[in-house]
C-alpha atoms as an extended CHARMM CRD file, in Angstrom:
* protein
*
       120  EXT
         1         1  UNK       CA            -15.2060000000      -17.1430000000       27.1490000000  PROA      1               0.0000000000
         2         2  UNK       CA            -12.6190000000      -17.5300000000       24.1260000000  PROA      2               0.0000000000
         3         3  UNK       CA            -10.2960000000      -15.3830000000       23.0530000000  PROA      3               0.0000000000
         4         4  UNK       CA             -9.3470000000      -15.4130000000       19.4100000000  PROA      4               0.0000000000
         5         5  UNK       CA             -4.9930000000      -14.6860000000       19.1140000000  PROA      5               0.0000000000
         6         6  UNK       CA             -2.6370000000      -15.3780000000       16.8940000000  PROA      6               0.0000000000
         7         7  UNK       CA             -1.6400000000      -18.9160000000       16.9660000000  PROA      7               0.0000000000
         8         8  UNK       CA              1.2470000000      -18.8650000000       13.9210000000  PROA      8               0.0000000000
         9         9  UNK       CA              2.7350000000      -16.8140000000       11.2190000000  PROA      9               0.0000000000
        10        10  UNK       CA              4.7550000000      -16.4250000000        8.4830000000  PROA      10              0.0000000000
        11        11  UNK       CA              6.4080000000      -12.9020000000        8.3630000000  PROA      11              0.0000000000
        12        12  UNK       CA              7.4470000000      -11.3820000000        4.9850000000  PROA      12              0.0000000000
        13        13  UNK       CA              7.6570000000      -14.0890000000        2.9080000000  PROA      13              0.0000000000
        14        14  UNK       CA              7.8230000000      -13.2270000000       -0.7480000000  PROA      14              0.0000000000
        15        15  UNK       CA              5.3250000000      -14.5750000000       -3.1270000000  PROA      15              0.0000000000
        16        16  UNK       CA              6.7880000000      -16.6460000000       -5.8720000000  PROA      16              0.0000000000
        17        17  UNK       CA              4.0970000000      -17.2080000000       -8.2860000000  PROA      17              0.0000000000
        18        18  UNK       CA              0.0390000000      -16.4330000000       -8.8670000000  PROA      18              0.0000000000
        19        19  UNK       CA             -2.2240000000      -18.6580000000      -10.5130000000  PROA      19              0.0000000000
        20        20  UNK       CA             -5.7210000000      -16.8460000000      -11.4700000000  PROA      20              0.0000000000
        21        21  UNK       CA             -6.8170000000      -19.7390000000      -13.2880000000  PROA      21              0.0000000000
        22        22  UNK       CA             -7.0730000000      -21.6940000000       -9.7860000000  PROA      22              0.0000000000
        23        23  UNK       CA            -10.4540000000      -22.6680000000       -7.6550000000  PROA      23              0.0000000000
        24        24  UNK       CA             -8.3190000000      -20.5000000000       -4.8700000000  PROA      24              0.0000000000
        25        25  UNK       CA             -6.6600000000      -20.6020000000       -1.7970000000  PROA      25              0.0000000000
        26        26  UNK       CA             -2.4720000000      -19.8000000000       -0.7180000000  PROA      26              0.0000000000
        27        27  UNK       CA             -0.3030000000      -22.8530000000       -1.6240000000  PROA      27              0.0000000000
        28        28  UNK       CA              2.9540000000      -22.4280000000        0.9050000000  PROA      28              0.0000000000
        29        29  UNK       CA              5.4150000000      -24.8560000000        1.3110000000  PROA      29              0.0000000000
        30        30  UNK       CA              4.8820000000      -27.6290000000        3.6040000000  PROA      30              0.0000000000
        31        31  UNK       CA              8.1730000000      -27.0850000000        5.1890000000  PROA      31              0.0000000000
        32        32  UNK       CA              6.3780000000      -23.4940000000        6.4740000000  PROA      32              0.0000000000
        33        33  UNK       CA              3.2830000000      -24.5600000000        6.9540000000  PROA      33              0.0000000000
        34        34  UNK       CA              4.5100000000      -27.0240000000        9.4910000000  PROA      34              0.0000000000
        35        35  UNK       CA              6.8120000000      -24.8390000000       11.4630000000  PROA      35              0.0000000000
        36        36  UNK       CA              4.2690000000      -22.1540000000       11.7330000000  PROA      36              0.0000000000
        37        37  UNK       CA              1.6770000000      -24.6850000000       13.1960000000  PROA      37              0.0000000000
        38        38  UNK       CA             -0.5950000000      -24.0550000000       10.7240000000  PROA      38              0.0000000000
        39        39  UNK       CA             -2.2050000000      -26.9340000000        9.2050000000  PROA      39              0.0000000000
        40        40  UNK       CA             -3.6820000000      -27.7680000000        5.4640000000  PROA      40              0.0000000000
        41        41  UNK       CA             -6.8950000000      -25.9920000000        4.7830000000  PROA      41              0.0000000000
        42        42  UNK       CA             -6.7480000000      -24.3260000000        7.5150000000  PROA      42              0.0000000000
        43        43  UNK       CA             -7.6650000000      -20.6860000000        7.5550000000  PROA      43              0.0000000000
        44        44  UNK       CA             -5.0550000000      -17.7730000000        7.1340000000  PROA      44              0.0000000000
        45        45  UNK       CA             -5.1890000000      -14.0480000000        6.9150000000  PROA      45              0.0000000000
        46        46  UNK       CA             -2.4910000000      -12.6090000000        4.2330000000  PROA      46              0.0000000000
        47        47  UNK       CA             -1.4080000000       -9.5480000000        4.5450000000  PROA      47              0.0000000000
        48        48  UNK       CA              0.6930000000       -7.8000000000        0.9260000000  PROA      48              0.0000000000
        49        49  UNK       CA              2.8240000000       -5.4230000000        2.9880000000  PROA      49              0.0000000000
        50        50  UNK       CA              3.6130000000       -4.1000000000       -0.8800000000  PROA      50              0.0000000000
        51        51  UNK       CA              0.3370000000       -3.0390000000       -1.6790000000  PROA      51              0.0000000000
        52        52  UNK       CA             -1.7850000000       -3.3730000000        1.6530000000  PROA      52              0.0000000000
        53        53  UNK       CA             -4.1430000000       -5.7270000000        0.3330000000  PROA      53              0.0000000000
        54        54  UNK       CA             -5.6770000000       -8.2550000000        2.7020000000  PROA      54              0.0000000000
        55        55  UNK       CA             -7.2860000000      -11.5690000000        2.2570000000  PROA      55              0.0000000000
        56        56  UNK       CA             -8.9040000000      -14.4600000000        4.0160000000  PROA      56              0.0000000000
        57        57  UNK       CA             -8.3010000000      -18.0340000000        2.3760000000  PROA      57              0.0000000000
        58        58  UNK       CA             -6.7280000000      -21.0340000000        3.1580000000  PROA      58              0.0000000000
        59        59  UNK       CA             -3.1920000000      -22.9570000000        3.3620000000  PROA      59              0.0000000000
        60        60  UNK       CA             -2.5340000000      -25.6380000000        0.4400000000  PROA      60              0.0000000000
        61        61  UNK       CA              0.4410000000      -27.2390000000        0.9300000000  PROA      61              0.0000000000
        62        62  UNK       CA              2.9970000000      -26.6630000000       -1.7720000000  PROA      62              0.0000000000
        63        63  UNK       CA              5.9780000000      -29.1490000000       -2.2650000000  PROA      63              0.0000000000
        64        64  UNK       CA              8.6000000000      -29.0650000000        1.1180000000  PROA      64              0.0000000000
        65        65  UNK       CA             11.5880000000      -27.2910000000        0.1980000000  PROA      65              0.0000000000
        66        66  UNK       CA             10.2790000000      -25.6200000000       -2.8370000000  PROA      66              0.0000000000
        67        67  UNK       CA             10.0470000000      -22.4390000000       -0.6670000000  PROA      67              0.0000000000
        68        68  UNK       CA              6.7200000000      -21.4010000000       -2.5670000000  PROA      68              0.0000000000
        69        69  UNK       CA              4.3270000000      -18.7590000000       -1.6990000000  PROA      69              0.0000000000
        70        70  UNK       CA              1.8060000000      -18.8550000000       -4.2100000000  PROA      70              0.0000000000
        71        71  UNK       CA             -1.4310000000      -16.7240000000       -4.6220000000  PROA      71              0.0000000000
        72        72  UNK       CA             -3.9370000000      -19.0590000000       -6.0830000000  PROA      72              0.0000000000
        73        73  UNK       CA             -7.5170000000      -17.9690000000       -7.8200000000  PROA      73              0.0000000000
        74        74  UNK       CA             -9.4820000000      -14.3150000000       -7.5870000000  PROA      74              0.0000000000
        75        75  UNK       CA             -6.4900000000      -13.4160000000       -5.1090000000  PROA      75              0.0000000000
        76        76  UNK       CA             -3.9290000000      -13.6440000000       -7.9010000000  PROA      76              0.0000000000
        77        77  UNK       CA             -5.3010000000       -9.7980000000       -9.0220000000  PROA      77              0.0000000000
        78        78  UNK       CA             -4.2020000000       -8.2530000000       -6.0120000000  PROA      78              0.0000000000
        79        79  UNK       CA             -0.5650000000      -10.0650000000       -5.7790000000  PROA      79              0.0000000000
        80        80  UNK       CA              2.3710000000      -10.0280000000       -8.2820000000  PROA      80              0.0000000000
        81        81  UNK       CA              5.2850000000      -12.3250000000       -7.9600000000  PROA      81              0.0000000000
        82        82  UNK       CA              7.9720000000      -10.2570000000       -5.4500000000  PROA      82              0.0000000000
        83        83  UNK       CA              5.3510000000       -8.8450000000       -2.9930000000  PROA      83              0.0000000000
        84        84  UNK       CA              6.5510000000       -9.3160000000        0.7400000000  PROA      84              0.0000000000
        85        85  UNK       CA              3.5820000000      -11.1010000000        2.5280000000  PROA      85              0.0000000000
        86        86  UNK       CA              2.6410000000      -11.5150000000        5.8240000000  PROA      86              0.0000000000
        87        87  UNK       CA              0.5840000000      -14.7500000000        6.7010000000  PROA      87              0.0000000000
        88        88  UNK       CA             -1.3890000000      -14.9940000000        9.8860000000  PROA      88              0.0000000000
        89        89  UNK       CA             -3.4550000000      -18.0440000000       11.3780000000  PROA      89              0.0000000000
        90        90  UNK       CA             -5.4270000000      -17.4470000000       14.8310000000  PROA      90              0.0000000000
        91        91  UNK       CA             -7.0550000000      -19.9640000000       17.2290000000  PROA      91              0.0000000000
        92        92  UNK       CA             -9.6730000000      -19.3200000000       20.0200000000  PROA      92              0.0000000000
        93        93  UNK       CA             -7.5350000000      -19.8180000000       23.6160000000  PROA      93              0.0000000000
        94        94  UNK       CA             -9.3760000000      -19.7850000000       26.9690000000  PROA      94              0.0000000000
        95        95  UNK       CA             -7.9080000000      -17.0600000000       28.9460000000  PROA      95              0.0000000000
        96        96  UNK       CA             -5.6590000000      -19.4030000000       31.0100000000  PROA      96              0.0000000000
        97        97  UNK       CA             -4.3600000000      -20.7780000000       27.3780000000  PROA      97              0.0000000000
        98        98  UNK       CA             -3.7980000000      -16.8930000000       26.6650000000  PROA      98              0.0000000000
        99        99  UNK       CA             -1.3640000000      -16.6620000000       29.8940000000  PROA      99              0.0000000000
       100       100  UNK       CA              1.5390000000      -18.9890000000       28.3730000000  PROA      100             0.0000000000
       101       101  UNK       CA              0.4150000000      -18.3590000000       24.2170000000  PROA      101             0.0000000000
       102       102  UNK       CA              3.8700000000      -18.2440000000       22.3650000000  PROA      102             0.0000000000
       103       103  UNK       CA              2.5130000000      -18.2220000000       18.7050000000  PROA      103             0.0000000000
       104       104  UNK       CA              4.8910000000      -19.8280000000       16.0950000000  PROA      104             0.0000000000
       105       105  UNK       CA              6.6700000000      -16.8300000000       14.2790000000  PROA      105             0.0000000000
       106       106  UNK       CA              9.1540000000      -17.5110000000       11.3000000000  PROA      106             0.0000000000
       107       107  UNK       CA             10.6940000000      -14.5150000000        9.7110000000  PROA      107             0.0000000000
       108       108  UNK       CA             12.0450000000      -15.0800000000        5.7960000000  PROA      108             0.0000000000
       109       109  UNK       CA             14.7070000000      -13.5950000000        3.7620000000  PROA      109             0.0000000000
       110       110  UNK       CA             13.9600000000      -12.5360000000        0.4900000000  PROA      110             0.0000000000
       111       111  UNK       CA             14.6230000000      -16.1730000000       -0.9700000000  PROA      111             0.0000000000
       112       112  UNK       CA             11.8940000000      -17.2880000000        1.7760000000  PROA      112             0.0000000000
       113       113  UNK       CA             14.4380000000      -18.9190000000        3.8370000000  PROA      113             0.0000000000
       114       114  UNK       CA             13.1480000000      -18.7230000000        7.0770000000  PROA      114             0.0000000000
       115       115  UNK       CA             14.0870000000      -19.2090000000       10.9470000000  PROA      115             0.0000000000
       116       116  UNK       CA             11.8340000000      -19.1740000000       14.1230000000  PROA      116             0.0000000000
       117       117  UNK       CA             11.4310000000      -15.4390000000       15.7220000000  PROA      117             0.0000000000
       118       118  UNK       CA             12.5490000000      -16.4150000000       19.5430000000  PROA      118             0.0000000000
       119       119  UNK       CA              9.9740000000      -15.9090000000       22.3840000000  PROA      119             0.0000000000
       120       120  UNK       CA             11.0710000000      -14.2930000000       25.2600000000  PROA      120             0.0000000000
């Protein structure tokens, strides 16, 4: 059996820009992406901790270092620029996996500078 957990995450980042005119998806700066384990096109569950909206899309890379969160397509009605976000990507784990699971967490600032959440 498989359980499905949380495998990375990106907690309240700040969205910097939408983009309704897009075939959609969540562009986030590479930089993130990578820390949080979560790969290109892979899927992610957003969370606007401003509005409590939720999606399910997937992770563009936007330029490292740019520190972008943007909404991209349909999505963009349900975001505005300034909305805290919380980004969530799960994997399926055998139960053994599930024993030593330490998902990737970074926590940002309101600038979207972020640093890993340490695992006890």
């Amino acid at each position: 059996m498989l359980l499905k957990a949380l495998k990375g995450k990106i907690h309240r980042g700040r969205v910097t820009q939408t983009k309704i005119d897009y075939p959609g998806s969540i562009g986030i700066d590479e930089e993130m992406l990578k820390a949080a384990g979560i790969l290109p096109y892979e899927e992610v569950l957003v969370a606007n901790v401003t509005n409590g909206k939720r999606l399910e899309t997937y992770a563009v890379p936007a330029p490292a270092g740019s520190k972008d969160i943007i909404i991209l397509g349909a999505a963009a009605r349900h975001f505005t620029p300034e909305d805290i976000v919380i980004i969530m990507n799960f994997a399926y784990f055998t139960p053994e996996e599930m024993k030593g699971l330490k998902p990737k967490v970074l926590i940002c600032d309101e600038k979207n500078n972020f640093k890993m959440l340490e695992k006890k």
